[in-house]
N, CA, C and O atoms as a GROMACS GRO file, in nm:
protein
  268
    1UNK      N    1  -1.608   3.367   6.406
    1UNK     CA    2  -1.500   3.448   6.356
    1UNK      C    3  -1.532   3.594   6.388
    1UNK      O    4  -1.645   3.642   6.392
    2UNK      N    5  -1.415   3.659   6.412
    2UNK     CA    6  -1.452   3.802   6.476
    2UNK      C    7  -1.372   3.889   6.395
    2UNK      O    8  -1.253   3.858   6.398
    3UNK      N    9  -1.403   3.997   6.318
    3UNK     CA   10  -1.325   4.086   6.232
    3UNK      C   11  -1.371   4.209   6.236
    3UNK      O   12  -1.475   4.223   6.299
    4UNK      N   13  -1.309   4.330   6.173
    4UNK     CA   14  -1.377   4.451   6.150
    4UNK      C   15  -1.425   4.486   6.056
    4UNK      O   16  -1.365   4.491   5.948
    5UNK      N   17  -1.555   4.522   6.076
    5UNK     CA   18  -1.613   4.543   5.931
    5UNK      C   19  -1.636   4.762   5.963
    5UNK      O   20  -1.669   4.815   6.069
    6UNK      N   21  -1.608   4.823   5.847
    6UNK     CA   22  -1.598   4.941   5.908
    6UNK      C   23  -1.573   4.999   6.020
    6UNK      O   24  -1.639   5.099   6.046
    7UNK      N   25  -1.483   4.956   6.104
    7UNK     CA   26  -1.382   5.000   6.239
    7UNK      C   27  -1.501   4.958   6.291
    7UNK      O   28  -1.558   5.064   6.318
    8UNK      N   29  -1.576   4.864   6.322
    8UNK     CA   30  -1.676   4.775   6.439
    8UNK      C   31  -1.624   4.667   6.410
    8UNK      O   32  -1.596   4.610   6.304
    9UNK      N   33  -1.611   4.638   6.536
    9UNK     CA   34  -1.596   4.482   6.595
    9UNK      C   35  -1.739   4.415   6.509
    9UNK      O   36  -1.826   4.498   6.483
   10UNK      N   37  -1.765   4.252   6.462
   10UNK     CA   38  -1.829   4.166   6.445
   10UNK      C   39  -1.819   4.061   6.456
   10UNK      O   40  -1.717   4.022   6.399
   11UNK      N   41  -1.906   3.934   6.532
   11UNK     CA   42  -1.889   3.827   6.516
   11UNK      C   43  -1.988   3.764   6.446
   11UNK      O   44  -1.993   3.647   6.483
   12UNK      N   45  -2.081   3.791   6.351
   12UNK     CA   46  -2.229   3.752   6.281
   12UNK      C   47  -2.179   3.681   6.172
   12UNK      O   48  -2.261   3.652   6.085
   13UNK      N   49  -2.065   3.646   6.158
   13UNK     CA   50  -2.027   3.528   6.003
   13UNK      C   51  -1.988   3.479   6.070
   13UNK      O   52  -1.951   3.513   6.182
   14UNK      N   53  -1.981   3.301   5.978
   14UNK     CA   54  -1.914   3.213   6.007
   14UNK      C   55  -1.820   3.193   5.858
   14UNK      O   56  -1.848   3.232   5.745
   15UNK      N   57  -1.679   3.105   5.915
   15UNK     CA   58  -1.592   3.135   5.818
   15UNK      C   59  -1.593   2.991   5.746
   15UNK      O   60  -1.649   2.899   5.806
   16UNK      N   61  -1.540   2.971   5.632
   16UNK     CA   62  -1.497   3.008   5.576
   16UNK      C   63  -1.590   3.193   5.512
   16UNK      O   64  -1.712   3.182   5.505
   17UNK      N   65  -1.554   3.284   5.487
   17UNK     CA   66  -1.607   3.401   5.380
   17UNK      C   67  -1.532   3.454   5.343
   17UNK      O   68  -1.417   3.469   5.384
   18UNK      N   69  -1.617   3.518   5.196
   18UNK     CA   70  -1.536   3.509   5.141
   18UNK      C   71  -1.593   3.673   5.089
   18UNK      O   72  -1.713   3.699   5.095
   19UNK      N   73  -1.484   3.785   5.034
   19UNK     CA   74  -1.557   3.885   5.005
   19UNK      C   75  -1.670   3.943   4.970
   19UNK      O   76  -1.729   4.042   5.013
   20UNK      N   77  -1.707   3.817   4.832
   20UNK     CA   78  -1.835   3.842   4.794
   20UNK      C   79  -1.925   3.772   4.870
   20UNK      O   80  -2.042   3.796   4.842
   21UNK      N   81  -1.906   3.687   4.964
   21UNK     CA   82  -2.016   3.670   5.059
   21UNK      C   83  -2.098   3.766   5.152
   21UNK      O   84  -2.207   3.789   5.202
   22UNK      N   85  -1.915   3.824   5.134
   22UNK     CA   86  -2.035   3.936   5.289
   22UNK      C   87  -2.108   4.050   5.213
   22UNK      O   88  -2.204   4.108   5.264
   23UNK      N   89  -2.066   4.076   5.107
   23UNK     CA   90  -2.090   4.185   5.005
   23UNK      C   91  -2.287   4.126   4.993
   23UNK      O   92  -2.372   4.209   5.022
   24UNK      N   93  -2.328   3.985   4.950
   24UNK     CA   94  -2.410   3.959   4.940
   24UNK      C   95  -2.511   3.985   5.066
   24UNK      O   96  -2.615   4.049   5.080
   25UNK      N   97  -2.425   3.900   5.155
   25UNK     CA   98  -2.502   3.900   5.300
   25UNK      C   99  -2.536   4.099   5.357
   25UNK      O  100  -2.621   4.138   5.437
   26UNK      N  101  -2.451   4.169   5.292
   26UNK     CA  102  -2.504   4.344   5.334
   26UNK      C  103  -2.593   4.416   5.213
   26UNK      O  104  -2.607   4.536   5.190
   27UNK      N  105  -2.662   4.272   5.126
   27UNK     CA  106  -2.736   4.345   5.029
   27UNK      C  107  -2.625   4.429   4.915
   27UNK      O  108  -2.686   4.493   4.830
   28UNK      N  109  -2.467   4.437   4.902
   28UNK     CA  110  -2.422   4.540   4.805
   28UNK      C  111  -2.374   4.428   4.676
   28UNK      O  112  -2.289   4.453   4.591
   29UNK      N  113  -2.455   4.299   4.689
   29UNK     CA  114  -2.359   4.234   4.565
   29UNK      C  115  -2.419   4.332   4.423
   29UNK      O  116  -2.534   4.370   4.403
   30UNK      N  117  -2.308   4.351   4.348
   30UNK     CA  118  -2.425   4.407   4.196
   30UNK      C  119  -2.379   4.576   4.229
   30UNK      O  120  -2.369   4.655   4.134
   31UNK      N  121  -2.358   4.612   4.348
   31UNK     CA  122  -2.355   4.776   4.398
   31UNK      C  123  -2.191   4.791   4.365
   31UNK      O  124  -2.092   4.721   4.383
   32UNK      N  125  -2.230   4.971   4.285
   32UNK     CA  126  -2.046   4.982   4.300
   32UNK      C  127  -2.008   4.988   4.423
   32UNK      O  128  -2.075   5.056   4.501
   33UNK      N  129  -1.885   4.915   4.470
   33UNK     CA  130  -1.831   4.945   4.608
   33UNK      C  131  -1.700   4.943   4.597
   33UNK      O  132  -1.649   4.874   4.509
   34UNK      N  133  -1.634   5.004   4.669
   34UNK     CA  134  -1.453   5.029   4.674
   34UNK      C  135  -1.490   4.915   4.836
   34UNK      O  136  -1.569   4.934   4.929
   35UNK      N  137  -1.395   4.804   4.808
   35UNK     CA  138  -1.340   4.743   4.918
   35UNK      C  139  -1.195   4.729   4.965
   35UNK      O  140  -1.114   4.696   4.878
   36UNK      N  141  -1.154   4.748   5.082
   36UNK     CA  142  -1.020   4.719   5.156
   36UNK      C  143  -1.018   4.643   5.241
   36UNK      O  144  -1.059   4.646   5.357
   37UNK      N  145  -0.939   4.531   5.153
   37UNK     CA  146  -0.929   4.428   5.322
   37UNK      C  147  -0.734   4.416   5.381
   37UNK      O  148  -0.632   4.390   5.317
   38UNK      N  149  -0.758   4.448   5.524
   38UNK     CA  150  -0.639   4.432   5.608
   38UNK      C  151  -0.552   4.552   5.482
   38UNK      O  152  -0.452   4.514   5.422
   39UNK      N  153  -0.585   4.632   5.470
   39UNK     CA  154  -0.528   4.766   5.422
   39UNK      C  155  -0.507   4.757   5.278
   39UNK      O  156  -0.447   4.854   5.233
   40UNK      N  157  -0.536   4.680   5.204
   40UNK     CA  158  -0.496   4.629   5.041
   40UNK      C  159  -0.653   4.621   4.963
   40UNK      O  160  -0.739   4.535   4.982
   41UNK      N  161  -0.658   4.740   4.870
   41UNK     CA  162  -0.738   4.748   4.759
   41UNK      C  163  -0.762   4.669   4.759
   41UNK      O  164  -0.695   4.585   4.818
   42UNK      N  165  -0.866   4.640   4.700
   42UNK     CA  166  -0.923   4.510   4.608
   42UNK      C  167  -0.978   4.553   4.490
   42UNK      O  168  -1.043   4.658   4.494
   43UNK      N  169  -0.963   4.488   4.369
   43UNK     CA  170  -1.035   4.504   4.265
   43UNK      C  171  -1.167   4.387   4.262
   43UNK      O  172  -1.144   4.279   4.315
   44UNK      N  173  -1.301   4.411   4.201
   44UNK     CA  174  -1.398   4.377   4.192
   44UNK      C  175  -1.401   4.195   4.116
   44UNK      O  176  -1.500   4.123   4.108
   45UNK      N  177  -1.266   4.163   4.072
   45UNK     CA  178  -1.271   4.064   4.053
   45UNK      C  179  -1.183   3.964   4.126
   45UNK      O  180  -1.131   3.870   4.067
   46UNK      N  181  -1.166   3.988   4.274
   46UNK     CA  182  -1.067   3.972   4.339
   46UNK      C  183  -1.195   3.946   4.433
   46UNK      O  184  -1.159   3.852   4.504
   47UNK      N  185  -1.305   3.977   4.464
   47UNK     CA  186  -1.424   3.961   4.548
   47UNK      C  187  -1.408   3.837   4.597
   47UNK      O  188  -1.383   3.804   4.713
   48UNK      N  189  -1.430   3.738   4.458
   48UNK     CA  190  -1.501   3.601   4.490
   48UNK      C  191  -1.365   3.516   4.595
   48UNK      O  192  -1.370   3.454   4.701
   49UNK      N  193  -1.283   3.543   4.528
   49UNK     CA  194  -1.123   3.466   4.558
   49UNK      C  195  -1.072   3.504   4.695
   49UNK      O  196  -0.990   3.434   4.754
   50UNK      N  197  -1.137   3.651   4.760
   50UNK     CA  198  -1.021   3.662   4.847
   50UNK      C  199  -1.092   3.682   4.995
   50UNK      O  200  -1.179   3.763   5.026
   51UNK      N  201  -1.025   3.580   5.081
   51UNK     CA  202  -1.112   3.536   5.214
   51UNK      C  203  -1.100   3.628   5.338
   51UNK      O  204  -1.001   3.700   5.349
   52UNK      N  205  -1.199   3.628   5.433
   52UNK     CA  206  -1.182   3.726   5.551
   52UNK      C  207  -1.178   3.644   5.633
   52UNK      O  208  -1.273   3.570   5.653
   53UNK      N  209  -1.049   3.637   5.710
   53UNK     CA  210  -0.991   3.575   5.813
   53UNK      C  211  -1.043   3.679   5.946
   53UNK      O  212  -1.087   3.793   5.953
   54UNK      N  213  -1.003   3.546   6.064
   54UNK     CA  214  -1.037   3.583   6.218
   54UNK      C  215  -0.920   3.726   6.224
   54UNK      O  216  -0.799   3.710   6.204
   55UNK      N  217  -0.974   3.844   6.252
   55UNK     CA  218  -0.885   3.933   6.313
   55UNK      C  219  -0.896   4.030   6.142
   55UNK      O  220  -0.815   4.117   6.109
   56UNK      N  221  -0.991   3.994   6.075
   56UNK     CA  222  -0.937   4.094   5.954
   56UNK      C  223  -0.941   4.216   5.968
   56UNK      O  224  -0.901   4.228   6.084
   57UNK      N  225  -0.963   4.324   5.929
   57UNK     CA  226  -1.000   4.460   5.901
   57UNK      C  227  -1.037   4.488   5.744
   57UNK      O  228  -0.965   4.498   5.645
   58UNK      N  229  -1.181   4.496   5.760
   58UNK     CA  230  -1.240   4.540   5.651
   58UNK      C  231  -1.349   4.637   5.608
   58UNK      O  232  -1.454   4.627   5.672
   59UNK      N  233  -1.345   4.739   5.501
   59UNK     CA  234  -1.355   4.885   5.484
   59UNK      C  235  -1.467   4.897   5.373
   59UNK      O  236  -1.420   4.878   5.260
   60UNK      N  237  -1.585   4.920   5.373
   60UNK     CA  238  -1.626   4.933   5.222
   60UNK      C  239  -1.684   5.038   5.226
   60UNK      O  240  -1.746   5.073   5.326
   61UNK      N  241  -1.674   5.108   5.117
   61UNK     CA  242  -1.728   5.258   5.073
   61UNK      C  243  -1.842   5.251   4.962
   61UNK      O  244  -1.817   5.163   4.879
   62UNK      N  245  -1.936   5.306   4.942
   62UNK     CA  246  -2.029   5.299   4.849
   62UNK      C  247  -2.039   5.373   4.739
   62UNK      O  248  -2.110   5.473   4.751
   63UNK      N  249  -1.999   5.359   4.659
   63UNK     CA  250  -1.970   5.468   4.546
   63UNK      C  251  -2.114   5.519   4.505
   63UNK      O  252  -2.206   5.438   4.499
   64UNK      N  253  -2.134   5.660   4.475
   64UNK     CA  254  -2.268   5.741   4.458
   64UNK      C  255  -2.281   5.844   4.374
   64UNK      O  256  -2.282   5.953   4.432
   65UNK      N  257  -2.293   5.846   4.251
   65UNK     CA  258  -2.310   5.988   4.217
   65UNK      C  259  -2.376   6.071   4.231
   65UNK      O  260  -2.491   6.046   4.266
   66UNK      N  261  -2.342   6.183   4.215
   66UNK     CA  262  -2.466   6.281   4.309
   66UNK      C  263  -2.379   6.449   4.238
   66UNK      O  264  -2.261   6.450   4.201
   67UNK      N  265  -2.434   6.521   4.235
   67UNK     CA  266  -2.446   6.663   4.192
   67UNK      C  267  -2.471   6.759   4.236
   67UNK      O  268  -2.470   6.860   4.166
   0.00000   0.00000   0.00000
């Protein structure tokens, strides 16, 4: 399966996946993160349920506080 993970091309999953998979597989499960898949928010409990298809586009930001 081939998708975008932060505007890069990837083919390193195999599908079925599922948000919180890849979240696990980049080390951020447990981490605040803002995710967008194929241009639509996600809320954090929407992770487990919602799948990344061939051709997706997907965005994650790392939330950080800092001063």
């Amino acid at each position: 399966m081939t998708f975008s993970l932060n505007g890069s091309p990837t083919s390193d999953y195999e599908a079925p996946l599922s948000v919180a998979a890849l979240l696990e597989e980049l080390q951020l499960a447990g981490s605040p993160v803002l995710v967008e898949l194929d241009g639509v928010a996600l809320r954090p409990r929407e992770f487990a349920t919602r799948q990344i298809g061939d051709g997706s586009r997907v965005e994650i930001l790392r939330v950080a506080a800092g001063g």
